[in-house]
C-alpha positions as CSV (number, residue, x, y, z in Angstrom):
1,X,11.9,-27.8,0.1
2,X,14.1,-25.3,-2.4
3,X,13.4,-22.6,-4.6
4,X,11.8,-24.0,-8.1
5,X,13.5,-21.9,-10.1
6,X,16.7,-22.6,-8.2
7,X,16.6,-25.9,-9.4
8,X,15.5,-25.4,-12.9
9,X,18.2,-23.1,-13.2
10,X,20.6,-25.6,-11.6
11,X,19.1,-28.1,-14.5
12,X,19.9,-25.7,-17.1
13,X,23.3,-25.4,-15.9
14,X,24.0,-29.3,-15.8
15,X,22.4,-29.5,-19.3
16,X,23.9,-26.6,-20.8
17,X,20.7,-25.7,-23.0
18,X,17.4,-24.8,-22.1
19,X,15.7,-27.2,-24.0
20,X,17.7,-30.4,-22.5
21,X,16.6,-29.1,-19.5
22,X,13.0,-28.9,-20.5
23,X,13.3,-32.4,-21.3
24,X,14.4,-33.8,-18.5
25,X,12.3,-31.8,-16.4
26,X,9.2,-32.9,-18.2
27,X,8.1,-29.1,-19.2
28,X,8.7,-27.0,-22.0
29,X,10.9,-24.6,-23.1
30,X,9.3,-21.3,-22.7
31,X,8.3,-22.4,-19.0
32,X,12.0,-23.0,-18.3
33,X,12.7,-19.9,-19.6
34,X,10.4,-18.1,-17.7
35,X,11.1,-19.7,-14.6
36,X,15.1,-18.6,-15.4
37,X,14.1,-15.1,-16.3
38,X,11.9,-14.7,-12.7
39,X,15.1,-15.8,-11.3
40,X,17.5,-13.5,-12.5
41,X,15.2,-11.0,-12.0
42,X,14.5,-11.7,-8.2
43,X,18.4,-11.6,-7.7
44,X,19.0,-8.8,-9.7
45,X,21.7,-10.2,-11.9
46,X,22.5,-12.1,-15.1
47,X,22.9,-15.7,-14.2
48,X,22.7,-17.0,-18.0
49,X,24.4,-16.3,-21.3
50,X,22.3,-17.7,-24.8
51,X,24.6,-18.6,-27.3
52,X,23.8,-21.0,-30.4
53,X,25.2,-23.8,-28.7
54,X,23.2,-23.1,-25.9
55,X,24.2,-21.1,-22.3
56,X,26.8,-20.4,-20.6
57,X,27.2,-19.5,-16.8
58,X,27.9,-16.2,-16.0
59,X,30.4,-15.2,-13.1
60,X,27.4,-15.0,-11.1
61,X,25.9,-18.2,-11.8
62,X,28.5,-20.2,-11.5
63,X,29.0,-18.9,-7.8
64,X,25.0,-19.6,-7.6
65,X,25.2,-22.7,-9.3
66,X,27.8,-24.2,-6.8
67,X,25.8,-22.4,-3.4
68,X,22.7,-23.7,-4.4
69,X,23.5,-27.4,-5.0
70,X,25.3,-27.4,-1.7
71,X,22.3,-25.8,-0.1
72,X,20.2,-28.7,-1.7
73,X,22.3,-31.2,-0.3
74,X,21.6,-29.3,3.3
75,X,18.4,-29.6,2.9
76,X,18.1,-33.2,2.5
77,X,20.5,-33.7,5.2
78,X,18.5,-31.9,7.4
79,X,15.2,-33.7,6.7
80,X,17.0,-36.9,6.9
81,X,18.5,-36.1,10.9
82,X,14.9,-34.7,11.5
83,X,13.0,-37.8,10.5
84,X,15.7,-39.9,12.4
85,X,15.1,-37.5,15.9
86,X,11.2,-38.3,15.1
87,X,12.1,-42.2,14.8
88,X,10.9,-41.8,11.5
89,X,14.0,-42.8,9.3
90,X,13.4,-42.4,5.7
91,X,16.2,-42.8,3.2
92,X,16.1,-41.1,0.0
93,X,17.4,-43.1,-3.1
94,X,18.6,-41.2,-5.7
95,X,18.3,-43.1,-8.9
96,X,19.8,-42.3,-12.2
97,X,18.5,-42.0,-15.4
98,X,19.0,-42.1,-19.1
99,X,18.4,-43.1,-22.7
100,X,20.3,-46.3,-22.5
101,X,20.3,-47.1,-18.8
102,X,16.7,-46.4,-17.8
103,X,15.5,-46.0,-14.3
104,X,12.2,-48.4,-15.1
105,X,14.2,-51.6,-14.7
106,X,15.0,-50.9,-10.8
107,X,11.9,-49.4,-10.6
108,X,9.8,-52.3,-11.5
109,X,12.5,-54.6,-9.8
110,X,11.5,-52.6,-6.5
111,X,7.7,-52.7,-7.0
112,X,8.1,-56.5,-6.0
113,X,9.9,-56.0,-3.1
114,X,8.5,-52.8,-1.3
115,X,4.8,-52.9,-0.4
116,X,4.2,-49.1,1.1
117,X,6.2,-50.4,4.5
118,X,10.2,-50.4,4.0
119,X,12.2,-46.8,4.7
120,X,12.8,-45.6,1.6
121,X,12.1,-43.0,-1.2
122,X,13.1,-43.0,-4.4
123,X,14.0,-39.9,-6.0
124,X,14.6,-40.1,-10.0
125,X,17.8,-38.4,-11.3
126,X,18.6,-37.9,-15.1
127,X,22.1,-37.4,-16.6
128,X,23.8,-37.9,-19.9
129,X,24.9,-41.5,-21.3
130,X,28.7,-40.3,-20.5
131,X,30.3,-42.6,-18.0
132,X,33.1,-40.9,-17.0
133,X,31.0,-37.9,-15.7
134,X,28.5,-40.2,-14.5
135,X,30.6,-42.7,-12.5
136,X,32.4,-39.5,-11.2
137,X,29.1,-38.3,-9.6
138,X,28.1,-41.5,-7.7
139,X,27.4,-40.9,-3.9
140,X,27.5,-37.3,-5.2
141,X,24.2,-36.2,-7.7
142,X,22.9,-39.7,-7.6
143,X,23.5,-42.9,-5.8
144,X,23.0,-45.8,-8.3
145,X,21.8,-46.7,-11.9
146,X,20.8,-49.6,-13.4
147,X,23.0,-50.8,-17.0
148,X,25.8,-53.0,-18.4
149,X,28.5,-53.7,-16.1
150,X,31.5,-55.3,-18.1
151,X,33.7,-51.8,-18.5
152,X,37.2,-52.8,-17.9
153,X,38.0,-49.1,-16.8
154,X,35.2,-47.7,-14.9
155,X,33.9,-50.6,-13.0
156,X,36.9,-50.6,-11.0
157,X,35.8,-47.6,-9.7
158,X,32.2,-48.9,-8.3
159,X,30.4,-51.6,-7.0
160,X,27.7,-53.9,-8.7
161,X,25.0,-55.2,-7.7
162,X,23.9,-58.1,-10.4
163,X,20.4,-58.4,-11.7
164,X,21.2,-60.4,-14.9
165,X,22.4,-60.8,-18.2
166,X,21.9,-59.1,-21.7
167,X,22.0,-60.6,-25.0
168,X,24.5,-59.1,-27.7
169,X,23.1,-58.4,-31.0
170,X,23.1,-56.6,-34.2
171,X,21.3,-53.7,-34.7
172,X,20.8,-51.8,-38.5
173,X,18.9,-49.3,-40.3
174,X,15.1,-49.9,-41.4
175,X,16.6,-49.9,-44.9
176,X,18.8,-52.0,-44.3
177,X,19.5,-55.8,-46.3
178,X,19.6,-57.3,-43.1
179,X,16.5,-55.6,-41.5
180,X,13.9,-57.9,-42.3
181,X,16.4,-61.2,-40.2
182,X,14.9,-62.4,-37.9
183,X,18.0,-64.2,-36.6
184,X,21.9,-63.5,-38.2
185,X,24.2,-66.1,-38.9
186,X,28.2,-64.9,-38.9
187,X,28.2,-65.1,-42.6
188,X,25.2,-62.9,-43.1
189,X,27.4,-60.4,-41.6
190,X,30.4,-60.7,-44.4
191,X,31.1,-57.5,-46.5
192,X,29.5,-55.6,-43.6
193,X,31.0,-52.9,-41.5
194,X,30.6,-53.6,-37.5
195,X,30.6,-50.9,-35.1
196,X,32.1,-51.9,-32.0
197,X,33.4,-50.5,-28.5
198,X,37.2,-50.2,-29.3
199,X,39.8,-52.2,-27.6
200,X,40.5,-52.6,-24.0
201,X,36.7,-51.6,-22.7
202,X,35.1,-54.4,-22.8
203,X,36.0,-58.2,-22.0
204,X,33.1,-59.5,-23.5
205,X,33.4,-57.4,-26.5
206,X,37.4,-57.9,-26.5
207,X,36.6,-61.7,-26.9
208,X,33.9,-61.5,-30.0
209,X,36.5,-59.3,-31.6
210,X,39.0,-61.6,-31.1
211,X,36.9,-64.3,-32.5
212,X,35.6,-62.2,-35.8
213,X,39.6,-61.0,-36.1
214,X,40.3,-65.3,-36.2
215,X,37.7,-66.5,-37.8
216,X,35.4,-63.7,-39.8
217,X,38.2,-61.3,-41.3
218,X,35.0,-60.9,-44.2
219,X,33.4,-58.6,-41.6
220,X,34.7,-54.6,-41.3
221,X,35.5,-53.3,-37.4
222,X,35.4,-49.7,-36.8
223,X,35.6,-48.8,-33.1
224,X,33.4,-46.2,-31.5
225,X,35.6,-43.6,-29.1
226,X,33.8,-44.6,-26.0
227,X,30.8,-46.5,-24.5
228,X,27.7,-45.5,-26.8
229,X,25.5,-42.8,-26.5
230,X,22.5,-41.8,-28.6
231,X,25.1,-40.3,-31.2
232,X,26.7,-44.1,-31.8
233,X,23.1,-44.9,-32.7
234,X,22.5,-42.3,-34.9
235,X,25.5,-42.4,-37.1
236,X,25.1,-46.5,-37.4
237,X,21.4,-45.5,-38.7
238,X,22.9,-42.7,-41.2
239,X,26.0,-44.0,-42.4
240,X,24.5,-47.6,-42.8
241,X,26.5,-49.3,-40.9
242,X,25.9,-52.3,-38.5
243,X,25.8,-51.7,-34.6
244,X,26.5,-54.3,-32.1
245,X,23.8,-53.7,-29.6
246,X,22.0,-55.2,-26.4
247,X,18.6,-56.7,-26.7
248,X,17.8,-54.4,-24.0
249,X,18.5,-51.5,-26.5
250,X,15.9,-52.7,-28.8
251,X,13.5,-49.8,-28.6
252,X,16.4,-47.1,-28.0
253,X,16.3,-45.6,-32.0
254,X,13.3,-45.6,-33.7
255,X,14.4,-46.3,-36.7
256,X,16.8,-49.2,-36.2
257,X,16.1,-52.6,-35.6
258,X,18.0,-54.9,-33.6
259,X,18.6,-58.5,-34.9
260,X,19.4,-61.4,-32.5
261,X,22.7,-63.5,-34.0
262,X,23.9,-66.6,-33.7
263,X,26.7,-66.4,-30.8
264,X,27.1,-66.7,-27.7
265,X,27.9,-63.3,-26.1
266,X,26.0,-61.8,-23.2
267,X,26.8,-58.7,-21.0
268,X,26.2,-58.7,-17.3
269,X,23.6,-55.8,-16.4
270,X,23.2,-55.0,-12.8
271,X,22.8,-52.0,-10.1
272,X,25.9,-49.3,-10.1
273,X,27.0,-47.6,-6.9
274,X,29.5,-45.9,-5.3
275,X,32.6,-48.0,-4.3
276,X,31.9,-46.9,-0.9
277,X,28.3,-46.2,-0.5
278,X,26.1,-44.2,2.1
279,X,24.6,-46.2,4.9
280,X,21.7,-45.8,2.6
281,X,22.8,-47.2,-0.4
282,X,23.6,-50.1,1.6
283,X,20.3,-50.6,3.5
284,X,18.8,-50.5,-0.4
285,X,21.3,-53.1,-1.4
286,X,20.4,-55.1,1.5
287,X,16.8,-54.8,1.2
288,X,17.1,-56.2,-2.5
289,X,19.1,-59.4,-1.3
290,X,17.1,-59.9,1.5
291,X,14.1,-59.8,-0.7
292,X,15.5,-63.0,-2.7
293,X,13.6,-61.5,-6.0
294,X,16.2,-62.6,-8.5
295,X,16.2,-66.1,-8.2
């Protein structure tokens, strides 16, 4: 319904490297590339600047950058009223995407519910494991993800739609002493150095910290600045460290391995959307409940 290159180029921009971009879009490099290069030759201008870091928008980008996603948004909008004047409603989910919080698990969840006949499309959307940008763009770039929901700070700030639990574990290196466990006890983790969401982000993290701090002062803390990403995982695989993880995680880093342990700590894990969500995200929600697939 929109330009292709319009939209690579708007991937590029969101990404802010070629390359990320390619990824995400499934392609590779040199087609983004040229696809970007058509583009700013069709307009006439310079919409890109290559760096070693990766690109910058120029002047002119950025002004494309921001009329094209709104004209993308226009679009849908208008295929949306039209199918509604046909009697045809169809709404469009978008669903989010990412290393740790991967669209296959509402995907497959929805597989049991819709057989060809309910009013909706799915529409994948990938973005970076950073949760302040990503909450932020709820009911904006995308509509809901699937992923841990026990954040103190940003779940305040959306709803949650609960499809189970998650197991805490331990994850470490392939060369790791602990790596060939097939189940920790606490003391196996003594002389160690945990990695941990810090402080005040977390209740169900807050309360196995409190219980190491009481009971397991043998075992090292160091706080992470944030909610992981894929760097958490690879500094706890380079600097040997030990990662509290999510049995969900398992596969995430090829060259950890993730250990259940001997506690009792589980995250809730459900559907994220907007704290007030389109009509919709709603009908999606309700669809789900109605469907009675989680008990």
């Amino acid at each position: 319904m929109y330009n292709r290159q319009i939209y690579t180029f708007i991937q590029v921009a969101d990404c802010g490297s070629l390359s990320k971009a390619a990824e995400k879009l499934f392609i590779s490099t040199v087609s983004v590339m040229k696809q970007i290069n058509v583009l700013e030759s069709d307009i006439g201008v310079k919409l890109l600047e290559r760096t070693n870091q990766g690109v910058l928008l120029t002047a002119a980008g950025r002004s494309i950058y921001q009329d094209a996603k709104q004209m993308i948004q226009a679009s849908d909008s208008a295929i949306q009223r039209a199918r509604q004047i046909a009697g045809e409603e169809q709404y469009v989910i978008r669903v989010g995407t990412s290393l740790l919080r991967p669209s296959k698990i509402l995907i497959d969840l929805w597989t049991k519910i819709d057989e060809g006949n309910l009013p909706f499309q799915i529409k994948i959307v990938p973005f970076e494991d950073d949760m302040t940008s990503t909450v932020a763009s709820l009911g904006k770039e995308m509509d809901c993800f699937v992923g841990p929901c026990d954040s103190i700070r940003w779940m305040k700030k959306c709803n949650v739609h609960l499809i189970g639990m998650n197991q805490c574990c331990i994850a470490v290196s392939r060369k790791h002493r602990l790596a060939k466990k097939k189940l920790l006890k606490w003391e196996g983790l003594y002389g160690e150095t945990l990695v941990l969401v810090k402080r005040g982000e977390s209740l169900v993290l807050d309360r196995l910290r409190d219980e190491i701090e009481a009971k397991h002062p043998e075992i090292n803390i160091i706080d992470t600045p944030n909610f992981y990403d894929a760097d958490v995982f690879n500094k706890c695989e380079q600097m040997n460290y030990v990662m509290e993880t999510l049995d969900i995680w398992a596969e995430v880093h090829p060259s950890l391995v993730t250990i259940p342990v001997e506690w009792d700590y589980e995250i809730p894990f459900g559907i994220v959307y907007a704290n007030e969500p389109s009509k919709a995200v709603m009908a999606f929600i309700d669809a789900i409940n109605k469907a009675n697939v989680l008990k």
